[in-house]
Every structure is written in structure tokens, then in C-alpha cells.
N, C-alpha and C positions, 0 to 999 in steps of 0.2 A: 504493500500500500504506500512506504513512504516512495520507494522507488519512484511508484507512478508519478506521484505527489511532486517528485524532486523534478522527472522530464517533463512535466508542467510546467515546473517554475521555470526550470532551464528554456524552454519555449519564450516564456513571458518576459524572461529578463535580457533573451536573446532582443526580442522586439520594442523594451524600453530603451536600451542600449543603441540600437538599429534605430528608432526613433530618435532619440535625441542628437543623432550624430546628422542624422539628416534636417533636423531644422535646425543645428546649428550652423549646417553649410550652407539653407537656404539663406539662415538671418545673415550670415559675413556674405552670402554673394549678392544680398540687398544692400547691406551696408558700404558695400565696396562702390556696387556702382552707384548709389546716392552722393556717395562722399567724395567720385569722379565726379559726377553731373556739377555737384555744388564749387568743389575749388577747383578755380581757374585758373591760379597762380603763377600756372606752367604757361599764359601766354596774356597774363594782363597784369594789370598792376592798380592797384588801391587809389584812391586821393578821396578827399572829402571839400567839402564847400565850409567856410568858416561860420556863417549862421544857417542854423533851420529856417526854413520858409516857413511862415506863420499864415498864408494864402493861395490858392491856385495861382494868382496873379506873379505872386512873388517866386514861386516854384517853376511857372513856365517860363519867367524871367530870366531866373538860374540857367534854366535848362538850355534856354536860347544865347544864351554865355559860354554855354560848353561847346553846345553844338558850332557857335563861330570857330572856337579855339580850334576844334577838331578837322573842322573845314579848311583852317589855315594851314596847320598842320599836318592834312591827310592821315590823320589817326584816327580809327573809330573809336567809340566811347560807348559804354554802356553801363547800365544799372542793375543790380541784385537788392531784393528788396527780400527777405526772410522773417516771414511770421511765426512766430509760436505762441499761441493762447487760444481764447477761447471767441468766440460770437459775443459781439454788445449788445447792449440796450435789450430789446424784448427779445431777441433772438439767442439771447445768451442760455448757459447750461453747464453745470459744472463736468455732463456726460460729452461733450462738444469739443475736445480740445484738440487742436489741428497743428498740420504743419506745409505748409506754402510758400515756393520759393517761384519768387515772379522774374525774370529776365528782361529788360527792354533791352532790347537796340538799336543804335542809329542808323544798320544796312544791315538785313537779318543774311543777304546773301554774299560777302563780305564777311560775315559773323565766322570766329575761329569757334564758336560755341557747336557746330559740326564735331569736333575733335573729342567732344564730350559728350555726346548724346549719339553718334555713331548712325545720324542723321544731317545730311542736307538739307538747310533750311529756307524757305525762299523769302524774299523780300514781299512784304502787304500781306503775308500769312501769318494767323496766330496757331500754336503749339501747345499741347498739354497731356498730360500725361493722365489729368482727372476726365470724365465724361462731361464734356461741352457740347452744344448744338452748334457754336461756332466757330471751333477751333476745329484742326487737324489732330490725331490721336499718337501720343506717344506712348512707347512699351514702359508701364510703370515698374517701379521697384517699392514693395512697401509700402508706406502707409503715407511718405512724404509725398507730394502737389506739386512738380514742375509745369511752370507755364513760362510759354516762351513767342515775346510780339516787338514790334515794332514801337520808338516811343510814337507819342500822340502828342506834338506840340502847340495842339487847340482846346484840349479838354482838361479836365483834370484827372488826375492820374489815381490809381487803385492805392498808393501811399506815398505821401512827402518823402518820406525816411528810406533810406537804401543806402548801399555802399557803392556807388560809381567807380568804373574801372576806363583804365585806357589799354587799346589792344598794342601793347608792346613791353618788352621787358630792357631796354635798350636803355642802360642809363644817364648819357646823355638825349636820349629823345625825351626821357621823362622831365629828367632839367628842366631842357627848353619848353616845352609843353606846361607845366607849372608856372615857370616864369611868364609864358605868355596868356594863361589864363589867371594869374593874377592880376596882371594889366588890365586884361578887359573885365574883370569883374569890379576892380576898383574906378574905373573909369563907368560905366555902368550902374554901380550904387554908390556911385559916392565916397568909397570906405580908403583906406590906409591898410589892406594887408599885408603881410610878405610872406613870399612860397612859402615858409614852414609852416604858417596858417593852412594850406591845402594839401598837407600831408597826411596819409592815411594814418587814424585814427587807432590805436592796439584794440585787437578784435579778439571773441575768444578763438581757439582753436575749432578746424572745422567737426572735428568730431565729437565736442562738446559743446559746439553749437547745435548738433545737428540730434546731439543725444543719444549716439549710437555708443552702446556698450553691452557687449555678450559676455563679460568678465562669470557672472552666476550661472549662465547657460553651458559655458567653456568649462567649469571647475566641475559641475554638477555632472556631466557628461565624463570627466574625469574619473569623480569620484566612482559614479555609476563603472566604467570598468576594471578600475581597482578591485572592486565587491565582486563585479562577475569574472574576474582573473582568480578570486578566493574561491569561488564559490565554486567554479570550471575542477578548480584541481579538486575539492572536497567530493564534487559530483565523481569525478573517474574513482576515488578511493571506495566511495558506497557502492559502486559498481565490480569492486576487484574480484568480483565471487564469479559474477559475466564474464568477466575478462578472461579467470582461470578456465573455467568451463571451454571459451572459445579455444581457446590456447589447447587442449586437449584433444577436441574436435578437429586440431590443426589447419586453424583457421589464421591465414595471412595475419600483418600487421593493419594493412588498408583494411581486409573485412571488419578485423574485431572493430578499428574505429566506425567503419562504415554503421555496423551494425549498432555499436552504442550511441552515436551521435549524429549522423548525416540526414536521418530524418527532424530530428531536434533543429539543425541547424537550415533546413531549408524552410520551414516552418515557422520559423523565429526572425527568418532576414524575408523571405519572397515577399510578403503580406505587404511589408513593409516598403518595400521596394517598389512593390507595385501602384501604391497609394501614392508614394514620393514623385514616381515618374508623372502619373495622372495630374499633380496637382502642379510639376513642370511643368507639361503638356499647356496645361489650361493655362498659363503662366507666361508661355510662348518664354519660359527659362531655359532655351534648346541647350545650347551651351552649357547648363550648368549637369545633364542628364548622364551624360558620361562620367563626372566627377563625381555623381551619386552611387552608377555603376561601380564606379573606383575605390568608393570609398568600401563601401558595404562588402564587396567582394574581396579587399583588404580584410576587411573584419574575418571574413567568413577563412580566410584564407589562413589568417594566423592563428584563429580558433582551431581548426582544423590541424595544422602544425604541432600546435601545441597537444593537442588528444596523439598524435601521434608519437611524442618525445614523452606523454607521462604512459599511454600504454604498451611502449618501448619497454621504460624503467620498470616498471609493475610487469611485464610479460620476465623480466628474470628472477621475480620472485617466485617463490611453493604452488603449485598452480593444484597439487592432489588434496588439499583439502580448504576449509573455509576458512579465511582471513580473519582474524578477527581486530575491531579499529584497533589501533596503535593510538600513544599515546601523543603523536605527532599531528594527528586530527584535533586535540584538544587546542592545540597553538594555534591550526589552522582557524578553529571556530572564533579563538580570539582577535583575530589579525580581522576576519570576516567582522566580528564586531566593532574594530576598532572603526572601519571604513564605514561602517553603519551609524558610528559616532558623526562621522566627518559630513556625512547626508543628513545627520537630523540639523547639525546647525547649520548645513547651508538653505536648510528648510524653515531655519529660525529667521537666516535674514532676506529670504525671499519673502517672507510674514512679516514685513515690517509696516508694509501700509496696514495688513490686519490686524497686525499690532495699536497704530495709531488710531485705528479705525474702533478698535476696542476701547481703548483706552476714551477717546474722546467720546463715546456712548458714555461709559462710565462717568466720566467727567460731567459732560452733559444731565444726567440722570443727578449728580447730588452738587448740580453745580449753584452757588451763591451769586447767580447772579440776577440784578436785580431790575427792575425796569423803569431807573430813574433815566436812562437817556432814551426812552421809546418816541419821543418826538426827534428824534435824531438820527440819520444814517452815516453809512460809512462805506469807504472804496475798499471790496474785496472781493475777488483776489487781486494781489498784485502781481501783475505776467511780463515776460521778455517782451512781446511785443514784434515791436519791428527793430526793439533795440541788438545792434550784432557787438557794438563797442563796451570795452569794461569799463568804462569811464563813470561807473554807477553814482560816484560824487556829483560828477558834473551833473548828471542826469537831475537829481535831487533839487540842484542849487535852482536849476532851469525852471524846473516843477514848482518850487517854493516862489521864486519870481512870478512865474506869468499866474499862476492857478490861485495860488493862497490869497491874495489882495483881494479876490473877487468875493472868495468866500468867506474870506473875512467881512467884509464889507455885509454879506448876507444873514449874519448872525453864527457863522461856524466858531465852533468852542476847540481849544486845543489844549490837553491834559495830557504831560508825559509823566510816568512815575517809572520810567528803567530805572534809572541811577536811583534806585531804594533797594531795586531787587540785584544788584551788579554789589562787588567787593572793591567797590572804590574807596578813597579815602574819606573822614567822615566830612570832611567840605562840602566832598558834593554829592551829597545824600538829600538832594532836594528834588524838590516837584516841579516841572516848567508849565507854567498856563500863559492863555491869550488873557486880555485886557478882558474878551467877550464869557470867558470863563466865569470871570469873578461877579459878570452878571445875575451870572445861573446860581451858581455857588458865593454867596458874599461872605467874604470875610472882614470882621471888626478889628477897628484900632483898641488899643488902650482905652480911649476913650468911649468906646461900644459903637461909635459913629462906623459906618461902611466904607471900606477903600475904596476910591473911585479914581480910576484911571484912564488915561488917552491916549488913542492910539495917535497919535501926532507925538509922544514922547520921541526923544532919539535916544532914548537911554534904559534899560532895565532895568527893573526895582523889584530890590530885594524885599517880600515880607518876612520879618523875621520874628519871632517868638521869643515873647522875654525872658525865657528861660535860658535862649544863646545868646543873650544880648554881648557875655563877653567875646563871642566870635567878631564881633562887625568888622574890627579890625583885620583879621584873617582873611576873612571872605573877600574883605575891600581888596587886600593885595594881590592874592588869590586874580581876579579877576583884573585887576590892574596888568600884574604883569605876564602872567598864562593870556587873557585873554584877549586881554590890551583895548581894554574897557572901559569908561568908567560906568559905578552902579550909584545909585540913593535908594536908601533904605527908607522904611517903613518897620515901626515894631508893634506886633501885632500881638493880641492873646493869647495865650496858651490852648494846647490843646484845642484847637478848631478842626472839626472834619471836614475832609474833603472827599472826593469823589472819584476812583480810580478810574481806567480806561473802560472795565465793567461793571460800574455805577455802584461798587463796595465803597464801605466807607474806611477813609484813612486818616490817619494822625501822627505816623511813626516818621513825618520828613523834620528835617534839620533847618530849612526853612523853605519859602515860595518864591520861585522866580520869576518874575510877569513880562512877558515880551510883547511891545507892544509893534505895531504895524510896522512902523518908520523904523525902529529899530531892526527886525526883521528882515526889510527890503535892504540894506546896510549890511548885516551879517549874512544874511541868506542857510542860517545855521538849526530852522526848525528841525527835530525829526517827525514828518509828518510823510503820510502814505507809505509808511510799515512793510506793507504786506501782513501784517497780522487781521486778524479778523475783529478783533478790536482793537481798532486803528487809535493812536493817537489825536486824531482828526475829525470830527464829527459835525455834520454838516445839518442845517434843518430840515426835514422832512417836509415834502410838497405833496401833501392827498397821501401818496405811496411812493415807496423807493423807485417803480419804475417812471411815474412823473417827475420824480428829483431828478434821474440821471436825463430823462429827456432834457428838463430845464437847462440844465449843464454841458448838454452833449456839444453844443455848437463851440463850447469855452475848451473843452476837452479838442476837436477835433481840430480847433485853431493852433494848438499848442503841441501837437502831436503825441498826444495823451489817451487816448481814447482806447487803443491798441493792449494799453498797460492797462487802463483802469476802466476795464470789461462792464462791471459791475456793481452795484446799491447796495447794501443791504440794511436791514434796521440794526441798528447800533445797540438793543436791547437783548436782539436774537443773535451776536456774537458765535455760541457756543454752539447752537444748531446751525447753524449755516456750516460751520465749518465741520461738522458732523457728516453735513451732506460733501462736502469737499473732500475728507477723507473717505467717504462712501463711494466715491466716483473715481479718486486713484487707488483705492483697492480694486474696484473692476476694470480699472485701464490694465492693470497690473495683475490680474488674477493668472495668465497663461502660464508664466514663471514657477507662482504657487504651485498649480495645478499640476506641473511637469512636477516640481520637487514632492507635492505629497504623494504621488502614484508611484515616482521612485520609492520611497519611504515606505508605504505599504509595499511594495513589493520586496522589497530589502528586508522589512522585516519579517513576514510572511517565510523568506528562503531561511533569513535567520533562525527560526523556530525551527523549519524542516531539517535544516542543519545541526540542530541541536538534538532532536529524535535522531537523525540518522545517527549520529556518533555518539551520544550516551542513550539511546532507547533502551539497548542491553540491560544497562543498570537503571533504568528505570522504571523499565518493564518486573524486574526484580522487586525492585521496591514496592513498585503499583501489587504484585503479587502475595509481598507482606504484610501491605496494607498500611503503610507508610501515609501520613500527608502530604498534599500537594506541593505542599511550600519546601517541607523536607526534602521532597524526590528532584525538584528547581533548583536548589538554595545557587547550586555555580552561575542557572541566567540570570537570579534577580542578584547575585552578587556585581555579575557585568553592568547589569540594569542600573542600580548604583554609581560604580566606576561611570559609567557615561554619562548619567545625570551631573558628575563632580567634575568631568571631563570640560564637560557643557558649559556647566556655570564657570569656571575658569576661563573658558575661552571667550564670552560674554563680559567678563571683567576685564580680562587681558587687552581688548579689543574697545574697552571703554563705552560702551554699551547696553551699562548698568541703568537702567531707570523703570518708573513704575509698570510703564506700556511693555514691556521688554518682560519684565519679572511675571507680568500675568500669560505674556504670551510661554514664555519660561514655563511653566506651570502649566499651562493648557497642553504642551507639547508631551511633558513629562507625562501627566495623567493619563494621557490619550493613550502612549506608549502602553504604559502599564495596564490600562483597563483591552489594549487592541491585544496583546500580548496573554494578558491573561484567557481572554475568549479564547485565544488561538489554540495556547496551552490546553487548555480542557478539551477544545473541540480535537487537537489530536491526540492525545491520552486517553481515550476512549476506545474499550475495549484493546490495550495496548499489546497486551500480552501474547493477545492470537493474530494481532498484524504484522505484528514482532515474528513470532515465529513462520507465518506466511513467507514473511520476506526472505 
């Protein structure tokens, strides 16, 4: 019975193994050519324009600047514009999250963009890789959106923001090219730039742009045949009593394998092979069918190899009577667990969005938060966008400039309390608010009268608490020569609550910092638009969040914002919204899972069979005597054990330690133990007469 039991698994493990090797090859030959289509590097070159265009007007302007330069020059020019986020306004969805790489150029037939799509492109045709009614059809790869046209120098274009290229790599062409479209652009608007002004921008790298990484898929596919390497040789030794038999019969080296394995193995790879080719086919992945062939018949090859070199060794052992396991299987089984350790945590950090996804239910369910800002929303999520530059400072400063004034103007409140929750010095252990803040929230002098503040100050004011009064001096310098400021204080009462990012109430700052408007536009040093979901930033509510962001959207899409800041939400429901956010990359995310937990069951499943096959003997014995169950185990749950401490070591070691983690921790552990024990009884049952069948 285990026999049967074990050329099951050997089937099944053959086919996870076969499986995963093949959609790792499909995702690197998606990846590969994505990540050709996307860098051009090999025959363009970078530059940027010194301001964002804040209008169609001002953008065709640009564009009619470049295009002169290029004219003079006889260098084509073109644009990459790379989205990653979600749909705006009504259209938006935390299920939604796309990726789209738009191409213009100024002569499509001219274009070295051929080179990289391994297509001729003609000039007045648009290109695409997605289903358009009026584009031509390109061969996709994956899940990213190449589209590829001609610019439009009358309309307004699908986004301001892109990275502009010129077709050469030649560095005095880029020089002169630089130099002469600085001319015409300063002459043109008016400005004072110098070519280092239209020097390409540090971008991130194309494959962390593009977010391509098979690192979990690679290791996991590893791991997977590390186990089925343990598992291969464990299977020929439960087999050694076949083997002796064969050997008797005087049967070849090829038969005896043939006969123990060749159906196993054809069984285990064709299915597979066969699905993988289909789903080439459909794929129009010609090219990649052969590498599939290649690979798989690798597999099957050095499988094969290998039964022949251990029933080689095994064919000079005793073949006149029954084998019985050696003590050499008992190593075996450990080495096989060890690899079943290394599979449960890469199934730990494949659960990490279910992790957060956990955790923020939990959170969610006893969270304190309260619904003192329900007339208020807020920008989340916050997304890349069309942004490709790390220049994430600059971005910020942009944003605080064009965006904040307005909304300040509108009644938006701004409440930062990090620096309470961070191990900074006790200085700056305070709370930053807007002028409009202290609206909402008033805080009393001394005198019980209300601070009232303008947003006309050029200076921040400190409220501070007469309990720090001997700080002012500290603070003053502090800010004197760190920040090279000056401040006027305010000393305020003791103990006043305020109101954190999720309407909790607080008391624990050092004191209050008020920044008012003027000062602001001056520093440009809010942190406001997070990305947290309860944003520092909190805007009034128009009817509903989707009216607020319509109200907004025109202010958003003058500034090139809109891309990043997708989304409303009520500033009360903080914690659900993001509940739903992590709901939605655990299902972007679930294939991963999915792959690691079917290895994992099936790993552990050969585990148990492996554990009957080389101590059934003695257990069968025991089960005879009438032993307990836990008695006749005690070696798996001692290993059981070892892995769980295995586990949590490598979870620390890796830094990794926190709540979401410790319950996924836990969820894994249990699952093991309660899947393990099922197994256990379910093949212990009637042991003794399987045992001796076998």
C-alpha cells in the first residue's frame, strides 16, 4: 500500500516540479522580453525638460521646442511615458492596478524602436500590444501594455510626464543637441537655463521599474528539487526488495529502471508538457517551445540517470533475500525534512500580503478609531504614477507648492505626530499642525483665551507647555541653527488633547508646532501625502469622497498629480479602506501562495509517506503492542519541533519579527500539525496488515 502510495507521490511531485520549472521559464521569457521592449539605452539617450508643463498649451509648446531642435539636428526624439497604479476618480479600484508603457515618436518609420519589438513600424500607425479597435496588434508579453504612435502636436497628449529620448548615443551629438535645445527653449520661454538643466534625471533601474522579480519563484523551484532529489533516492531504497527480485529474474540495468520508474516518469512530465506547449501555442511563444522541450526532457533525463547510478549501486548489494531499511534512510528522512523546513518559510514569505491582510482585519476589528475626522477625507493610495525619477524629495516639494495652498485655502487641516512615534531626541518629540488645525482642535493660553493664528505669519510658533517652559531656550537654538529659522513661542497649558492622524486623542508631545501658509510656501518642508491611509493631510468632505476628488480633479491634473493621487477616501474609515487595499494585493498576489502551498502539501504528504516507509516496521510493532500514537511518532513531532525553532530563527534572523508575521507564524505551524496529524492516523490505519502486504 505505501509502495502504491509513494509512485503517487513520485507522479505528483514529478508534475509540481515539471510545473514550476515551466512557469518559471515562461515568467523570465516575459520578463526578458518586457524588459527589451522597455530599455532603449542601446540606441537612445535620456534628457528631460527643466519644468513640468502645468497645461496642454504649455506641453505642446515644449514639445514644438524639441521637435525644432531635432529638425535642426536631424535626430529623432521620442517619449516613454510608464504608468503604474490604479484608474481615478469613479473609475478607480483597489482590484485595477495596471501597467502601461506609451511610446511617441516623431517618424515611427525612422523609429530604431523596430530593434525592440522585432517589428516594422510604419509612420500614421498606432501599435499595441493590448486589444484596441484602432490600433494594429502587437505579440504581448505578460500582463504589461505597450503602445506605440506617433506624437500629436495639436491635441493633448495621454500624459505630460514621460522621459524623452534622442535617437543616438554619440556623445558629442548629445552635446551639441543639448546645447542647442537649451537655446531654443530659453529663447522660447523666456528662462536662463544651462544644458545641465536638461540632463537626464537618475531613474530607477529598468527592472525595478518595471517590477519584475522571480527571486521566490526561482528559490521555490529550487527548493522543490532539492526534496524531490531526497525523496528520488529514498523512493529506489523502499523499492530495493523490486530491484532484488529483478536482479534474479536477470533483468538488465535499463529494464529494472524501466520497470520501476519510466512509467512514473512519463506520467509526471507529459501532462505537463503538454499543457505548457498549449498554452505557448495560444501565446504565439513559438520560440520559447523548444526551451520547454529542453528543459523538461533535461529533467527527465537526469532523473533517469540518476535511477540508473543508485540501481547500479543497490544491484551489488544481497539481492537472495529482503532488505531490511538501514539506518542510512533515517538521515535520509532528515535531510528530506530539512528541505521541507526551507519550503515552509518560503511559504511564510510568499504569505506576506496574507499576512498583512490578517493582521489588518484584526487590526481593523479592535481598532480605536474614532470618527472625529468623518467630515474629512484623504489621498489614498499613494502610487508611482507616471513618476520613472527617484527624485521622490523633489516630487514632494512640487506637490507641497502647487497642491497645499489651495487646500489650505479650502479648510484642509494638517496633523503630523511621527516624530512621537520615531526615537529621536526629546527636542523633537512634537506634533506639527496647520494654522487650520487649531481651528478644529483649539488650544488655550495661560490665560484660557484661544491661540489664534495667520496664515500670513513667515515664521512658526512654537506652542509650548508650561511644564517645558525651561526648554524654550533649546528649542530656540535647536531650530536657529539645525534649521536656520527663527521661531516665537506661545506657552500654552498643560496637558491639552489633541487629535492624532486617527482622531485618538493625545497629550504625550513635548510641544506644538504651527506652520502657517507663508511659512510653508518658504520651507516647502510639510510631510503631507504619506501614502498612509491616514494621511497627515485631511481635506473637507464635498457631499462624498467621490464629489471631493471630482472638485479637485482639474487642480490634480494641472499639476501632474492625479496619476499618484488615484483616490478619496473618508478620513474616519482609515483602517477599512486599507483592509480593502490589502484584500486586493493579496489577490494580485495569491499565484505565488498558491504555487508555495500545493508544494507544501505535497512535500508534506511524501514526508509522512516517507516516514511509514522507513520506520513502518517499528511502528507497525508498536501499533501491535498497542502503544500511543504520540509514542509510536515521538522522532516526526521531535523534527516537527526542530522546524518550528528552525522557522522562528530564520524569521528573526531575517528581521521579520512583528505581530502580522507571528500570527501568520502560528497559522502555519498549527496547520502543519493538525495536516500532519490527519495524515498520520489516516495512514496508520490498519498498519500492521499493509505493512506486511508490502
Amino acid at each position: 500500500m505505501f509502495k502504491k502510495s509513494l509512485k503517487f507521490i513520485f507522479i505528483l511531485l514529478n508534475m509540481i516540479v515539471a510545473s514550476l520549472f515551466l512557469i518559471y521559464s515562461i515568467n523570465q521569457y516575459s520578463d526578458t522580453h518586457n524588459l527589451k521592449q522597455f530599455d532603449i539605452s542601446a540606441d537612445y539617450t535620456p534628457f528631460q525638460l527643466p519644468e513640468p508643463a502645468s497645461t496642454t498649451h504649455d506641453y505642446l509648446h515644449q514639445l514644438a521646442v524639441i521637435k525644432k531642435t531635432s529638425q535642426k539636428m536631424q535626430i529623432h526624439f521620442l517619449k516613454r511615458s510608464y504608468f503604474t497604479g490604479y484608474n481615478s476618480g469613479s473609475k478607480f479600484s483597489y482590484n485595477t492596478f495596471k501597467q502601461n508603457v506609451l511610446f511617441e515618436s516623431d517618424n515611427l518609420s525612422d523609429s530604431l524602436l523596430s530593434n525592440y519589438f522585432g517589428h516594422h513600424f510604419q509612420s500614421g500607425k498606432v501599435y499595441s500590444t493590448a486589444a484596441k479597435s484602432n490600433s494594429l496588434r502587437l505579440k504581448s508579453y505578460g500582463t504589461i501594455a505597450f503602445t506605440i504612435k506617433e506624437f500629436n502636436y495639436q491635441h493633448a497628449p495621454q500624459s505630460r510626464e514621460g522621459i524623452f529620448f534622442i535617437q543616438t548615443t554619440n556623445p558629442n551629438q548629445i552635446e551639441q543637441y543639448l546645447e542647442l535645445l537649451s537655446q531654443n527653449y530659453n529663447h522660447e520661454f523666456a528662462s536662463n537655463y544651462s544644458v545641465k538643466d536638461f540632463l537626464a534625471p537618475e531613474m530607477y533601474p529598468a527592472s525595478i521599474d518595471l517590477n519584475l522579480d522571480s527571486s521566490n519563484l526561482r528559490t521555490l523551484t529550487l527548493v522543490a528539487i532539492l526534496f524531490q532529489l531526497i525523496f528520488f533516492i529514498v523512493y529506489f531504497l523502499t523499492f530495493n526488495y523490486e530491484n532484488g527480485v529483478y536482479s534474479l529474474l536477470g533483468y538488465s540495468l535499463f529494464q529494472k529502471v524501466n520497470q520501476l520508474i519510466l512509467k512514473s516518469l512519463i506520467w509526471g512530465n507529459l501532462p505537463i508538457l503538454l499543457l505548457g506547449i498549449f498554452y505557448e501555442v495560444s501565446k504565439q511563444y513559438y520560440d520559447l517551445i523548444f526551451n520547454s522541450l529542453s528543459v523538461l526532457f533535461g529533467l527527465v533525463t537526469l532523473e533517469y540517470l540518476l535511477a540508473l547510478a543508485i540501481t547500479f549501486i543497490l544491484g551489488k548489494l544481497p539481492t537472495n533475500r529482503f532488505l531490511v531499511k538501514r539506518a542510512d534512510n533515517k538521515y535520509l528522512f532528515g535531510f528530506a525534512f530539512l528541505a521541507k523546513v526551507v519550503l515552509v518559510f518560503l511559504v511564510f514569505i510568499s504569505a506576506q500580503d496574507l499576512a498583512d491582510f490578517a493582521g489588518q482585519n484584526i487590526k481593523t476589528a479592535f481598532s480605536q478609531q474614532t470618527n472625529f475626522y468623518h467630515k474629512y477625507v484623504s489621498f489614498y493610495p499613494l502610487v508611482q504614477g507616471y513618476n520613472e525619477t527617484l527624485d521622490q524629495i523633489k516630487q514632494e516639494k512640487y506637490q507641497t507648492k502647487n497642491l497645499y495652498p489651495t487646500l489650505n485655502r479650502a479648510g484642509a487641516i494638517y496633523i503630523d505626530t511621527s516624530p512621537l512615534n520615531s526615537e529621536k531626541p526629546y527636542l523633537l518629540q512634537n506634533v506639527d499642525v496647520n494654522v487650520n488645525y487649531l481651528k478644529l482642535v483649539p488650544v488655550k493660553k495661560l490665560n484660557g483665551k484661544k491661540v489664534i493664528l495667520s496664515d500670513q505669519d513667515t515664521n512658526k510658533t512654537i506652542l509650548l507647555p508650561q511644564r517645558n517652559l525651561q526648554n524654550t531656550d533649546k528649542i530656540a537654538e535647536f531650530y536657529s541653527s539645525k534649521r536656520h529659522e527663527k521661531v516665537k513661542f506661545i506657552i500654552i497649558k498643560n496637558q491639552q488633547a489633541l487629535f492624532n492622524e486617527k482622531g485618538q486623542k493625545i497629550n504625550n508631545y513635548q510641544y506644538i508646532t504651527v506652520s502657517p501658509l507663508k511659512n510653508v510656501l518658504q520651507k516647502l518642508d510639510l510631510n503631507i501625502l504619506t501614502g498612509a491611509s491616514a494621511d497627515t493631510l485631511k481635506i473637507p468632505l464635498i457631499k462624498n469622497p467621490l464629489a471631493t476628488y471630482r472638485h479637485y480633479e482639474k487642480l490634480l491634473a494641472k499639476y501632474n498629480s492625479r496619476d499618484n493621487l488615484p483616490h478619496l477616501i473618508k478620513a474616519s474609515d482609515s483602517d477599512l479602506e486599507e483592509l480593502k487595499d490589502q484584500a486586493a494585493s493579496f489577490y494580485l498576489s495569491d499565484f505565488d501562495l498558491f504555487l508555495s502551498l500545493v508544494t507544501l502539501i505535497t512535500v508534506t504528504l511524501s514526508t509522512i509517506n516517507l516516514y511509514f516507509s522507513i520506520f513502518g516496521r517499528e511502528f507497525a510493532i508498536k501499533q501491535a503492542l498497542g502503544r500511543p500514537l504520540r509514542e509510536k511518532t515521538y522522532f516526526y513531532w521531535a523534527l516537527i519541533l526542530l522546524q518550528t525553532s528552525i522557522l522562528l530563527g530564520l524569521i528573526i534572523a531575517t528581521k521579520m519579527l512583528n505581530l502580522n508575521n507571528l500570527v501568520l507564524f502560528a497559522i502555519l505551524t498549527i496547520g502543519d500539525i493538525l495536516f500532519s496529524t490527519i495524515a498520520i492516523k489516516s495512514f496508520s490505519k490498519n498498519l500492521v496488515r499493509r505493512f506486511l502486504n508490502d
